[in-house]
C-alpha positions as CSV (number, residue, x, y, z in Angstrom):
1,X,40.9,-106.1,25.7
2,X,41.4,-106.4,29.5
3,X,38.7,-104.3,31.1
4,X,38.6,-103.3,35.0
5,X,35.0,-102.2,36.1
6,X,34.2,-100.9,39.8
7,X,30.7,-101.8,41.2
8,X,29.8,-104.8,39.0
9,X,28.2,-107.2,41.0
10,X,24.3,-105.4,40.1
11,X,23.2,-101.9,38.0
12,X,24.9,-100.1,35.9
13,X,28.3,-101.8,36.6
14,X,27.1,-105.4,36.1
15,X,25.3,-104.4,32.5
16,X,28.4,-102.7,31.6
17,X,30.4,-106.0,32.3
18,X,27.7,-108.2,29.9
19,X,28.3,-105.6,27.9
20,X,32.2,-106.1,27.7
21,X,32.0,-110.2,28.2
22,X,29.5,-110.6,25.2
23,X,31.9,-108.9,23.0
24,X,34.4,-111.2,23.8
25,X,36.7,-109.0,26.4
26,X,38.4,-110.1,29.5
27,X,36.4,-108.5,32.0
28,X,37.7,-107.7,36.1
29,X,34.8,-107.0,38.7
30,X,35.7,-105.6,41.9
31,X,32.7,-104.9,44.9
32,X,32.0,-104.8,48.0
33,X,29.8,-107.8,47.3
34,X,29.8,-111.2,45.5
35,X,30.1,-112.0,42.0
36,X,26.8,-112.3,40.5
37,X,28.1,-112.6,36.5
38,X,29.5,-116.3,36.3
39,X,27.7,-118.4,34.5
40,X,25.2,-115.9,32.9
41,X,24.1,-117.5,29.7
42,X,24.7,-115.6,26.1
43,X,28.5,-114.8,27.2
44,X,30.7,-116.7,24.9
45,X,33.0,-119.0,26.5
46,X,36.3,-117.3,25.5
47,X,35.6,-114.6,27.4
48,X,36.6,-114.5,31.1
49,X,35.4,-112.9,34.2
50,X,37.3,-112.3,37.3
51,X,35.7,-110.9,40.5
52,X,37.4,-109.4,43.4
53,X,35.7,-108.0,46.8
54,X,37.0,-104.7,47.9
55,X,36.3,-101.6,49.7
56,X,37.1,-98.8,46.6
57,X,37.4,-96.7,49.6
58,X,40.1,-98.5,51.5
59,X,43.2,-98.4,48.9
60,X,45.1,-101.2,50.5
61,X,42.0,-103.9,49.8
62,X,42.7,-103.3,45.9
63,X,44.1,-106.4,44.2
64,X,47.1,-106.0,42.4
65,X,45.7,-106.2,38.4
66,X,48.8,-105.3,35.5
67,X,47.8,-104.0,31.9
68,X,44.5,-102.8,32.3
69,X,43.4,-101.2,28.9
70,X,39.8,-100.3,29.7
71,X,38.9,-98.6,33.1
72,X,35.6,-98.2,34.0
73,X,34.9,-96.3,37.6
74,X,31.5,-97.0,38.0
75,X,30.9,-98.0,42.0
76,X,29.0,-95.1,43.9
77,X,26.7,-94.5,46.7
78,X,24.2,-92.1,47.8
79,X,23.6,-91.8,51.1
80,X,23.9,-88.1,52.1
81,X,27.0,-88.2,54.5
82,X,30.7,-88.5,54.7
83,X,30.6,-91.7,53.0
84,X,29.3,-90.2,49.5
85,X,32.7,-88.7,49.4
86,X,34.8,-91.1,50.6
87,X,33.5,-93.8,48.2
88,X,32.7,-91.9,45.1
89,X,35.5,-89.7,45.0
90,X,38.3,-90.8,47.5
91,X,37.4,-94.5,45.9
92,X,37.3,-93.7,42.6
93,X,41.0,-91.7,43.2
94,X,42.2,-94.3,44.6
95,X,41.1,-97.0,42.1
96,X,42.5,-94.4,38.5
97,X,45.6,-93.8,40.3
98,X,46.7,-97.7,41.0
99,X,45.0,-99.0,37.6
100,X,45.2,-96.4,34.8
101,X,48.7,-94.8,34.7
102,X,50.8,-97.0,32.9
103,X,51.4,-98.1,29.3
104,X,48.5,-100.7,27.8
105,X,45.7,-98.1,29.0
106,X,43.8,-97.0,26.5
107,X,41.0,-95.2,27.5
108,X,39.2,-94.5,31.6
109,X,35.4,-93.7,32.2
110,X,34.1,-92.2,35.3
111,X,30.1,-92.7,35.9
112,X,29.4,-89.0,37.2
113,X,26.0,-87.6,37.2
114,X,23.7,-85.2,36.6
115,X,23.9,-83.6,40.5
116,X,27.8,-82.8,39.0
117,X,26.2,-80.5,36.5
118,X,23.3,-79.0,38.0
119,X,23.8,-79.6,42.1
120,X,20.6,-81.4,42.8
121,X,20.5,-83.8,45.2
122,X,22.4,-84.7,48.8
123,X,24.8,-82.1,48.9
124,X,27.5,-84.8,49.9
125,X,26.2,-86.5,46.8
126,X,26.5,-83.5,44.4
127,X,29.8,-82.8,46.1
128,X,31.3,-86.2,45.7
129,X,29.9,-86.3,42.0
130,X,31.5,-82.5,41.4
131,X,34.6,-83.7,42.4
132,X,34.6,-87.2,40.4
133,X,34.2,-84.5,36.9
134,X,36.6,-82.4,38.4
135,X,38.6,-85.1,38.6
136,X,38.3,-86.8,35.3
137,X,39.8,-83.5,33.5
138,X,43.0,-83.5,35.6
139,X,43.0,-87.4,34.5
140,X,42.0,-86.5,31.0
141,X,45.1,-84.8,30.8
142,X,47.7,-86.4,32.3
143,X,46.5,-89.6,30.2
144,X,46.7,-87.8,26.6
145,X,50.0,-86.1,27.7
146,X,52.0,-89.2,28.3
147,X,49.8,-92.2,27.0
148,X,47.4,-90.8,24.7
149,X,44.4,-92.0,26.2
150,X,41.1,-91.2,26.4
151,X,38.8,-90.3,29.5
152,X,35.7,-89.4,29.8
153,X,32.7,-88.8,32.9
154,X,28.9,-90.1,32.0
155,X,26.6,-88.0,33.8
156,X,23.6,-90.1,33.8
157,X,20.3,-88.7,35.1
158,X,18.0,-91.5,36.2
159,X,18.5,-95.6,35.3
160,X,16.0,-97.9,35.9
161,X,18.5,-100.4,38.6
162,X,17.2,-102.1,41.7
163,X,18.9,-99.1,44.0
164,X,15.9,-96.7,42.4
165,X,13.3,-98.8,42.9
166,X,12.5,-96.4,45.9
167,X,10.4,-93.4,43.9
168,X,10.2,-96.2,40.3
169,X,7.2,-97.9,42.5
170,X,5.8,-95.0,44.3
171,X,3.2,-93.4,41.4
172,X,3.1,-90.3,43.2
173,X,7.1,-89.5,43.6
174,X,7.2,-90.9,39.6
175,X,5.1,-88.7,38.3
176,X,6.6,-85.8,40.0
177,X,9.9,-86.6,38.2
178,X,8.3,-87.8,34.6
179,X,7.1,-84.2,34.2
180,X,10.4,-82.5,34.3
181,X,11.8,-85.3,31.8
182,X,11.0,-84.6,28.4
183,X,11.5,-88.1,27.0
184,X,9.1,-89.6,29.6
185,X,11.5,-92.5,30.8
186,X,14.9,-93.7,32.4
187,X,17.5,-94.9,31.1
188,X,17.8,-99.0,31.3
189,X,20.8,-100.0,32.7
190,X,21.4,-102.0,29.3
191,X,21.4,-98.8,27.9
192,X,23.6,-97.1,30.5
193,X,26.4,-100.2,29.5
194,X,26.3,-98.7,25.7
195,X,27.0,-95.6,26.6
196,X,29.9,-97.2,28.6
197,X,31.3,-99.7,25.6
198,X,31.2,-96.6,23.3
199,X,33.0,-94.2,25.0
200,X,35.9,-97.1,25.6
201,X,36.1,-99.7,23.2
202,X,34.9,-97.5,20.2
203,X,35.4,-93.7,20.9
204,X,39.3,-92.8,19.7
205,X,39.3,-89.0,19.9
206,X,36.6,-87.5,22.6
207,X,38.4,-86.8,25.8
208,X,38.1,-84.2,29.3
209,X,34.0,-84.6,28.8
210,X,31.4,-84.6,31.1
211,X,28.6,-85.7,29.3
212,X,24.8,-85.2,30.1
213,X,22.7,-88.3,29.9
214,X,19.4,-87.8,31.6
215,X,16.3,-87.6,29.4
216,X,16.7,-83.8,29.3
217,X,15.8,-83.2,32.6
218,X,15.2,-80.2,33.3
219,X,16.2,-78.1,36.9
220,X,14.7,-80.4,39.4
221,X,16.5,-78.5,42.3
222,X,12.4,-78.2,44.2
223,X,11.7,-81.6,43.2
224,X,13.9,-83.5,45.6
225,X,11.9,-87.0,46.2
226,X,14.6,-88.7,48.4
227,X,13.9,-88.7,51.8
């Protein structure tokens, strides 16, 4: 299948686009940075990868991409102003609305988060991620109702990437957030790219769903450890 992810040149977004290449898909990147997938070894050679860089947020820097079957908004931010909402949901709007509305689509994905469900975090954050689910059920059903896709919003809690390496190191700040999650971990970002082939390339019939995947983690609304 021909597969568009957002934010793949590290994290979640680069896993996810393994993820997709090892199985033998036709994978498109686009970032604000370089490619960093080409020539990773275990990816079989009939797969193919094409990077672009782009500013999600700026809808004119999109590149023009026809018969995308697997959408996969997965570039975010979190930086506690203006530019939370602009990327994450202005971005992501920008990217569904030029990519997923025409006839070889066959299922989109938004990466949400947990602060969509319970608020925590930068309020721009929360806010942006609010509106990304919000978003995803006015998608969910315009998709079924004229193309009979599925779409979907994965609100992960946290993932072991690079970007959280911030309070991952710091014993204090990690051991704060361990005891309000009941399995005892993060997610890997290899694990986050399941999640992400599942609800795509496998999943048929579950659509309009914001699903919680944090490690049970419980209200941490008092246990902010972002400075």
């Amino acid at each position: 299948m021909k597969v568009l992810i957002t934010g793949t040149s590290c994290g979640i977004g680069r896993a996810a686009a393994v993820r997709f290449l090892s199985s033998g898909h036709s994978v498109t990147g686009i970032d604000i940075l370089g490619d960093t997938i080409t020539g990773t070894s275990g990816i079989p050679q009939e797969s193919s990868y094409k990077h672009y860089i782009a500013d999600i947020s700026r809808k004119e820097t999109l590149p023009d991409e026809d018969g995308i079957e697997i959408l996969i908004n997965n570039a975010g931010i979190q930086t506690g102003t203006q530019k939370d909402i602009d990327v994450n949901l202005i971005g992501t709007m920008n990217v569904t609305e030029k990519y997923a509305f025409q006839n070889k689509i066959r299922s989109v994905l938004f990466n949400s988060s947990v602060s969509a469900l319970t608020g925590n975090e930068f309020p721009a954050y929360a806010a942006s991620k609010a509106g990304v689910t919000g978003y995803m059920r006015n998608v969910a059903i315009r998709l079924a109702n004229t193309y009979r896709a599925t779409c979907n919003a994965l609100c992960f809690g946290g993932v072991t990437t690079d970007l959280n390496r911030y309070v991952m190191e710091d014993a204090e700040k990690w051991a704060r957030i361990m005891d309000v999650t009941p399995l005892k971990r993060w997610a890997t970002a290899e694990e986050a790219a399941e999640w992400c082939y599942f609800m795509t390339a496998v999943n048929t019939f579950c659509t309009g769903q914001a699903i919680d995947i944090s490690g049970g983690e419980r209200n941490c609304a008092d246990l902010f450890v972002w400075d």
